[in-house]
DONUKOL-228119 format. One record per residue: residue in one letter; x, y, z of N, C-alpha, C in turn. Coordinates in steps of 0.1 Angstrom, whole numbers, padded with zeros to 4 digits, always signed. Layout:
AXYZXYZXYZ
...
END
This chain:
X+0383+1005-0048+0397+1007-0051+0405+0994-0051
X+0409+0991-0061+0422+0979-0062+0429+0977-0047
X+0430+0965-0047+0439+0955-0034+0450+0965-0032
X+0460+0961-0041+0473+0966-0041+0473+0985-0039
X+0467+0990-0051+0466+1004-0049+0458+1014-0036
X+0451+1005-0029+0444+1008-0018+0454+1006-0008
X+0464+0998-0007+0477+0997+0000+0486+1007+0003
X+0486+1008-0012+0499+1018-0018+0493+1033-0009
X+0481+1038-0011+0476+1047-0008+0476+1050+0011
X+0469+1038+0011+0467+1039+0026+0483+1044+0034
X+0498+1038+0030+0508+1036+0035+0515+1054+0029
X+0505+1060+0024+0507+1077+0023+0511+1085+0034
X+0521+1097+0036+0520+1100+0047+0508+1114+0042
X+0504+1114+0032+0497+1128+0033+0481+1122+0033
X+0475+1129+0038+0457+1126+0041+0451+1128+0026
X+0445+1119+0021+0439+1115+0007+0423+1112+0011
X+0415+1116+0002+0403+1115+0002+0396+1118-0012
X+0390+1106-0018+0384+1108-0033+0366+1109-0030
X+0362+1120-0037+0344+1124-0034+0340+1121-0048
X+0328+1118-0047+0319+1118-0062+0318+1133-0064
X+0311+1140-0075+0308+1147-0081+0294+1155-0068
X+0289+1143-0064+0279+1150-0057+0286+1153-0043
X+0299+1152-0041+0307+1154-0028+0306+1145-0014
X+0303+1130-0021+0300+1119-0014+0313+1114-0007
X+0319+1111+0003+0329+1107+0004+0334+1092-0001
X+0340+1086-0011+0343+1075-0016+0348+1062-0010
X+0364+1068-0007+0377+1067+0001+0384+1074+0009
X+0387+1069+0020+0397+1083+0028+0409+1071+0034
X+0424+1077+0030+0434+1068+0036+0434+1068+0052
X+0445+1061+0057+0450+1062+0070+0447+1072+0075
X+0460+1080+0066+0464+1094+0072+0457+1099+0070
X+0443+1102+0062+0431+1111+0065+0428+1109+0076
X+0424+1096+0081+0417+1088+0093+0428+1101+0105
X+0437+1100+0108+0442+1106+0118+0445+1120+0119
X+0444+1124+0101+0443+1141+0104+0429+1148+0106
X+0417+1136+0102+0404+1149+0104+0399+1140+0117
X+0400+1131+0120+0397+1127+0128+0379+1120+0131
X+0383+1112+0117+0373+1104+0120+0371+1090+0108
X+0366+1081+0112+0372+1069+0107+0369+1066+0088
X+0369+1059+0086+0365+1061+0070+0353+1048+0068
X+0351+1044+0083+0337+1034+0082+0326+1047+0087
X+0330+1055+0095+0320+1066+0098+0319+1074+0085
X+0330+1077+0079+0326+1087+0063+0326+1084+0052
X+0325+1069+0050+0319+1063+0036+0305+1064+0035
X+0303+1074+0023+0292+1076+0020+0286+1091+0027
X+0292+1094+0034+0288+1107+0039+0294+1120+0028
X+0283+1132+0032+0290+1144+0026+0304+1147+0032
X+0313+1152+0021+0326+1155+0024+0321+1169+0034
X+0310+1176+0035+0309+1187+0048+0307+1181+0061
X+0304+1168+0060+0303+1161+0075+0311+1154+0082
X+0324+1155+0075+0334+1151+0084+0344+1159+0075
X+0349+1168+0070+0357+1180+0065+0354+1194+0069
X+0355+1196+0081+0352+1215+0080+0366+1224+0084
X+0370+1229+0069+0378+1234+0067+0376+1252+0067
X+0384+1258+0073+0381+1274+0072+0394+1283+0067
X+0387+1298+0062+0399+1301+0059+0406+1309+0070
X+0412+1319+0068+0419+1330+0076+0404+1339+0083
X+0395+1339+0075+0387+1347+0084+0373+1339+0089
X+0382+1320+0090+0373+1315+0097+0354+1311+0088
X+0359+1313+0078+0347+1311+0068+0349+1299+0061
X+0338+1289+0064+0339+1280+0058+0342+1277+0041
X+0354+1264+0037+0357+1266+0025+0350+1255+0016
X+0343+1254+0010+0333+1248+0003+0342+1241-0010
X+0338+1227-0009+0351+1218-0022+0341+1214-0036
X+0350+1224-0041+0340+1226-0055+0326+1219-0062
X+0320+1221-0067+0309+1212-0071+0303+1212-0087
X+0318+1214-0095+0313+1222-0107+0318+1212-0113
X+0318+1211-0130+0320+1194-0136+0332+1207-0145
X+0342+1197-0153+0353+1201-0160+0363+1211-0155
X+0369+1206-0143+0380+1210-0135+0391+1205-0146
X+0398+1215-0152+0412+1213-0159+0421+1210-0149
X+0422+1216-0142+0436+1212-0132+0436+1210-0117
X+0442+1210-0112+0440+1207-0096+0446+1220-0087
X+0435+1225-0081+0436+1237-0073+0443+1232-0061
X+0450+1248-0053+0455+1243-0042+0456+1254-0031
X+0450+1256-0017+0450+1263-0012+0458+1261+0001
X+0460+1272+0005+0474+1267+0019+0472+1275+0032
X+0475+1273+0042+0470+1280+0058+0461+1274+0061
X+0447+1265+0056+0433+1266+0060+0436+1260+0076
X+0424+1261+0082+0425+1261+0095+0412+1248+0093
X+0419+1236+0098+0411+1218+0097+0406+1218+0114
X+0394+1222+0115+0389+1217+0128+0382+1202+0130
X+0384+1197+0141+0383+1183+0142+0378+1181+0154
X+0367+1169+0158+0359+1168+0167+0370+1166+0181
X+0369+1172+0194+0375+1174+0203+0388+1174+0200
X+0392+1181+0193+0409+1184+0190+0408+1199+0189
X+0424+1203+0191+0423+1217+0187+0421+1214+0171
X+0422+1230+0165+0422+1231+0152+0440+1231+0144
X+0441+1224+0134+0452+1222+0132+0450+1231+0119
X+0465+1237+0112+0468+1244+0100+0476+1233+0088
X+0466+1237+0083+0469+1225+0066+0469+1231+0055
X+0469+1225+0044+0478+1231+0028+0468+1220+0022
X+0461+1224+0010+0452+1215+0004+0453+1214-0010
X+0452+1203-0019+0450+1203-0027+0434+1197-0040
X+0432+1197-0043+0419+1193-0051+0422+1187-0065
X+0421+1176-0069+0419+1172-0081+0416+1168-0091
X+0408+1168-0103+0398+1158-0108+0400+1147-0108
X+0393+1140-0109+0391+1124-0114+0382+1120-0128
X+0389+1116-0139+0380+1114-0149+0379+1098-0151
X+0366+1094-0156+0368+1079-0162+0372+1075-0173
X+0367+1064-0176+0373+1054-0186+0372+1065-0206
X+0362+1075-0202+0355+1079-0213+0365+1094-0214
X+0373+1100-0198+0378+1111-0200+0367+1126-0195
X+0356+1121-0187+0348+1126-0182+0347+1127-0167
X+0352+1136-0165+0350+1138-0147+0343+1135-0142
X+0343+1122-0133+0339+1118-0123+0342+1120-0106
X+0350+1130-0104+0346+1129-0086+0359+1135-0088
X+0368+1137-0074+0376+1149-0070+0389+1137-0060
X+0398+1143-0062+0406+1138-0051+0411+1147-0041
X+0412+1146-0028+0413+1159-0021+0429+1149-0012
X+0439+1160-0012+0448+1158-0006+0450+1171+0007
X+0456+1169+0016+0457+1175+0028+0470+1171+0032
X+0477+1181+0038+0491+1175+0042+0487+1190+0055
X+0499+1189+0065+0503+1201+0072+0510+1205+0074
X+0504+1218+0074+0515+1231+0068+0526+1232+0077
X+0527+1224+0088+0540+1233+0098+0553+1229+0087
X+0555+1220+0085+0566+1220+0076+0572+1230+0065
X+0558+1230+0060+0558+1241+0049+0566+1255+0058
X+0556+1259+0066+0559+1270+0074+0572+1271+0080
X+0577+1260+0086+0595+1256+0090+0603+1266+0077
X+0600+1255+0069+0608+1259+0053+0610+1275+0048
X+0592+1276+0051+0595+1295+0045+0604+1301+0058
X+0601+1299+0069+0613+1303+0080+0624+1304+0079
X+0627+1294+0074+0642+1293+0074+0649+1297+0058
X+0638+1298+0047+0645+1305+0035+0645+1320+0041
X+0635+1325+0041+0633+1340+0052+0645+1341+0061
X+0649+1335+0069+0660+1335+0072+0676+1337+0067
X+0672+1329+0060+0688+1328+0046+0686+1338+0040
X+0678+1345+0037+0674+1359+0028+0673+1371+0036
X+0680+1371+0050+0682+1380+0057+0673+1388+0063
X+0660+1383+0062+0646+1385+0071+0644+1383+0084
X+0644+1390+0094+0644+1383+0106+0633+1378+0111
X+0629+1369+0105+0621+1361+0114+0623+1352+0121
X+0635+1348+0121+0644+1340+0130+0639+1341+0145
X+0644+1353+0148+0637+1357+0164+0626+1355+0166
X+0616+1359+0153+0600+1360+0155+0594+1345+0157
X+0601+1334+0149+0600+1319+0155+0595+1314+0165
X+0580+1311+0163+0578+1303+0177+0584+1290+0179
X+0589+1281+0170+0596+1273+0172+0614+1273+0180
X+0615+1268+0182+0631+1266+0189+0640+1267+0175
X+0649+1274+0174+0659+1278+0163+0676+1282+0166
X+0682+1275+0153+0697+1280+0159+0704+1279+0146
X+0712+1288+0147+0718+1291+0135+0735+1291+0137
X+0741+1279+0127+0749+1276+0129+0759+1280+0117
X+0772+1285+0121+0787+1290+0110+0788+1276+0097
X+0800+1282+0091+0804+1268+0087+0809+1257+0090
X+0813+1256+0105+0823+1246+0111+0810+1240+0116
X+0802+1244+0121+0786+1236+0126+0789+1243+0139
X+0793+1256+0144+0795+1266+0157+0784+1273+0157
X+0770+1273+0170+0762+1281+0169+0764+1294+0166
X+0761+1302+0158+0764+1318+0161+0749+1323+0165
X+0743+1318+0165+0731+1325+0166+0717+1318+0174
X+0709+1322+0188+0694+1312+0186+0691+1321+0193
X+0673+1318+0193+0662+1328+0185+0656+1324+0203
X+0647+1337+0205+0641+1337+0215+0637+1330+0220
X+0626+1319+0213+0619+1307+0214+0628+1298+0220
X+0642+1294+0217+0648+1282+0222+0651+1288+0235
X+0658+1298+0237+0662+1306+0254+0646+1302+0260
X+0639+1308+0258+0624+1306+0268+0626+1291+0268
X+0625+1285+0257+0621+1276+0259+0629+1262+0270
X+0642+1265+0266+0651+1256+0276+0653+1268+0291
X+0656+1278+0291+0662+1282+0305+0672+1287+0304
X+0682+1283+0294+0698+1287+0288+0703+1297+0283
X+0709+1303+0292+0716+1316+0288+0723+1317+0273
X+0718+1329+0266+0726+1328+0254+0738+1324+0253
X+0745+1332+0262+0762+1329+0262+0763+1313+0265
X+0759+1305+0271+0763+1295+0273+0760+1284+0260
X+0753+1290+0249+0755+1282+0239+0760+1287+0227
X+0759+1302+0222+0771+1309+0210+0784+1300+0215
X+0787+1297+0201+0800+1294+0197+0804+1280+0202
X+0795+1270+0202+0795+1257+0207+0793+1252+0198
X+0795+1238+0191+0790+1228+0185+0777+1217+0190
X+0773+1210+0183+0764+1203+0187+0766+1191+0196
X+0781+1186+0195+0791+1176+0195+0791+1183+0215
X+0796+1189+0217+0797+1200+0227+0784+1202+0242
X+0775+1205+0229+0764+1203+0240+0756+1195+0242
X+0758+1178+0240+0760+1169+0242+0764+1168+0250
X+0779+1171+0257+0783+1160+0267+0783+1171+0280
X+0773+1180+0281+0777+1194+0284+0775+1188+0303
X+0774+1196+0311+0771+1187+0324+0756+1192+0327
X+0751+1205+0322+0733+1207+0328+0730+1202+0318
X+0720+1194+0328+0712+1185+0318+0701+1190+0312
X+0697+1205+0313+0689+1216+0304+0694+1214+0289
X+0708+1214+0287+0717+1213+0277+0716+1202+0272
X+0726+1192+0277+0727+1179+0271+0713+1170+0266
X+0704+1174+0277+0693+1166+0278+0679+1170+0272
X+0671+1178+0281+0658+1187+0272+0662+1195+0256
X+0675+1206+0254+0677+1213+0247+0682+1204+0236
X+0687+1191+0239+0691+1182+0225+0682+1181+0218
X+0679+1173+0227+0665+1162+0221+0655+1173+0215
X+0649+1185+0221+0644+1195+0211+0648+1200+0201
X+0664+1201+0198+0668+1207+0183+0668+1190+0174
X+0671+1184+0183+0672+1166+0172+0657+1165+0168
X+0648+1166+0179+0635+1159+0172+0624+1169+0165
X+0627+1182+0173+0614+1193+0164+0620+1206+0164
X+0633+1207+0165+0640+1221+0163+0644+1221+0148
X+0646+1230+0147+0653+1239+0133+0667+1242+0134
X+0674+1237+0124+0686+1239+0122+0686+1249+0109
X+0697+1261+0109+0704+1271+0098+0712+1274+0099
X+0723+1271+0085+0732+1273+0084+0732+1290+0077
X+0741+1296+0087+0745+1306+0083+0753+1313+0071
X+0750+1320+0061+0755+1322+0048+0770+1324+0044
X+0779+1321+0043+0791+1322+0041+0796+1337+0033
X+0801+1345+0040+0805+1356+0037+0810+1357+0020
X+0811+1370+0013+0819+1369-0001+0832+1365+0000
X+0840+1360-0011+0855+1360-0013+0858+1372-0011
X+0870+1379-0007+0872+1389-0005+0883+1384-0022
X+0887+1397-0029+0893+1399-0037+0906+1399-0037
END
């Protein structure tokens, strides 16, 4: 792969990996290197099953194509990425072709990203569409008016800080900040700033 475009690539946040036809491993970026967990001096040249074992929901291994004239690029989501002494992580995949200079497929590009994001996002559309999965959230959640006033958070954040509902309905963020338990100001911040979920709550009709 080119200087520059091997750069470009490597500085991806999503895990990239190009296979021959025979499912040889080619290239794998950074972010491959740290989502499957394992180096790309150890999987150059290796089958993509010897350092990719991917499964689906019922835990059945998912096998990356091996058929020639792929029109478009498949994409499968939830798979369950197990990785040598790591738990198993939940990823969203994609599959590519690669053709050469003649227009003839040559080898596959496999992208990986993870799904928590994804999964954030449907939560919180599900949310705004009046689904309650709000509560169901294992994540920490809070749902805020239009002024930026909690009206609402979800079981997960109470377990998870200690904090009585009442003591955060109808607060701002500004508020519990300077609050004096440092459950509040301190653990419960820094959770909704760095991996909590914020929703804004839908703004009522115009009344007529």
């Amino acid at each position: 792969m080119h200087g520059k475009i091997a750069a470009t690539v490597d500085g991806m946040h999503e895990a990239l990996l190009t296979i021959s036809l025979a499912g040889d491993v080619q290239f794998m970026n950074a972010s491959a290197e740290r989502l499957i967990g394992h180096t790309r001096e150890h999987a150059a040249g290796c089958h993509i099953r010897e350092v990719l074992d991917l499964r689906d929901a019922r835990n059945r291994p998912i096998h990356i194509p091996g058929r020639y004239g792929m029109s478009g690029a498949i994409e499968d989501f939830g798979l369950s990425l197990n990785k040598p002494h790591c738990p198993a992580e939940l990823v969203d995949m994609t599959i590519s072709p690669i053709a050469n200079a003649a227009g003839v497929q040559s080898g596959y590009v496999i992208t990986l990203r993870k799904a928590d994001q994804r999964v954030r996002s449907q939560v919180i559309e599900d949310t705004l569409n009046g689904n309650d999965l709000f509560e169901q959230a294992s994540m920490a959640m809070v749902q805020l008016d239009g002024a930026g006033r909690i009206v609402r958070v979800n079981k997960a954040l109470l377990q998870e800080s200690g904090v009585a509902e009442g003591s955060l309905v109808g607060r701002t963020f500004t508020g519990l900040s300077m609050d004096p338990d440092p459950r509040i100001s301190g653990k419960l911040m820094h959770r909704l700033l760095q991996g909590g979920a914020t929703v804004t709550a839908p703004r009522p009709p115009l009344s007529d």
